[in-house]
C-alpha atoms as one frame of an Amber mdcrd trajectory, in Angstrom:
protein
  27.309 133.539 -31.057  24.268 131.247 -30.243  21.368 131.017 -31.986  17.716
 130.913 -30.640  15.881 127.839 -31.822  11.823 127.745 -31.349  10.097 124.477
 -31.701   6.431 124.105 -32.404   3.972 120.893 -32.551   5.953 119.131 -30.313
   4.437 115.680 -29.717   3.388 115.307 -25.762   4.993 112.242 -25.499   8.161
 113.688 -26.522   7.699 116.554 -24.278   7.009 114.732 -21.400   9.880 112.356
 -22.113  11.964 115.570 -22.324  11.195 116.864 -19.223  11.330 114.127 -17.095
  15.379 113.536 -18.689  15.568 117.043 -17.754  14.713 116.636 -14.572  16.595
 113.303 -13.752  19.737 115.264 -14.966  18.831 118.611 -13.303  19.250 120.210
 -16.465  16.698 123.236 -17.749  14.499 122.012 -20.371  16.457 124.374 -22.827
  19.760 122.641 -22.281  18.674 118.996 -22.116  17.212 119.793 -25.861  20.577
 120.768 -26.394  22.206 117.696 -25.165  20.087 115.434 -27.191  20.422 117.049
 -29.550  24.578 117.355 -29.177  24.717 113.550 -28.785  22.448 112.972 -31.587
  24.969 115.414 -33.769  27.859 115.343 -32.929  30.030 112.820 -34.238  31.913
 110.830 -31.864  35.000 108.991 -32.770  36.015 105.985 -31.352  39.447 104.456
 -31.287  39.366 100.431 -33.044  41.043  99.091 -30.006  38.196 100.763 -27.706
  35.593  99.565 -30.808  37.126  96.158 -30.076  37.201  96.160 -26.918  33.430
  96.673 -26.377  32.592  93.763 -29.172  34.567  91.485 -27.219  32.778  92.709
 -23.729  29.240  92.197 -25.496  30.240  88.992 -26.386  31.385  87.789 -23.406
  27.768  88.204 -22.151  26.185  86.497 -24.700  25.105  82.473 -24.219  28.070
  80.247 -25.210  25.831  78.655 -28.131  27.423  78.199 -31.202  25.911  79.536
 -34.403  25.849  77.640 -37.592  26.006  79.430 -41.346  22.658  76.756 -41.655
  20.845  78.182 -38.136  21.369  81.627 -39.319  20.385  81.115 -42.929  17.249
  79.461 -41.460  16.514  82.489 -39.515  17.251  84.869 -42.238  14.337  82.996
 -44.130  12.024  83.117 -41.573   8.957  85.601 -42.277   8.930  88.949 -40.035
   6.215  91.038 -38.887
């Protein structure tokens, strides 16, 4: 049976974000909460081959620069805001 969910102090930039997904997907405001919040939730496997598959896609469009233990080490060190 579904439940009925009220939300209160709702920030207006998340509102307006909200909405405006909403309307892109033609979706009530009601059920694009419920999406988000589905996708959010909802755990989603995913198979290793597809896992790999998806690494190796990503890292075809990454520069062809090799990375060195030292470079990385270096950046690892470096101070971060």
């Amino acid at each position: 049976m579904p439940t009925t969910l009220t939300l209160k102090n709702i920030p207006d930039d998340v509102y307006v974000r909200l909405k405006r997904s909403a309307e892109t997907h033609r979706r009530s405001l009601n059920r694009e909460a419920i999406v988000c919040l589905e996708s959010v939730l909802t755990p989603r496997m995913i198979a290793p081959s597809e896992r790999l598959a998806r690494a190796r896609e990503l890292r075809s469009t990454l520069p062809k620069k090799m990375f060195f233990t030292k470079d990385i080490d270096s950046l690892k060190k470096q101070e971060r805001p």
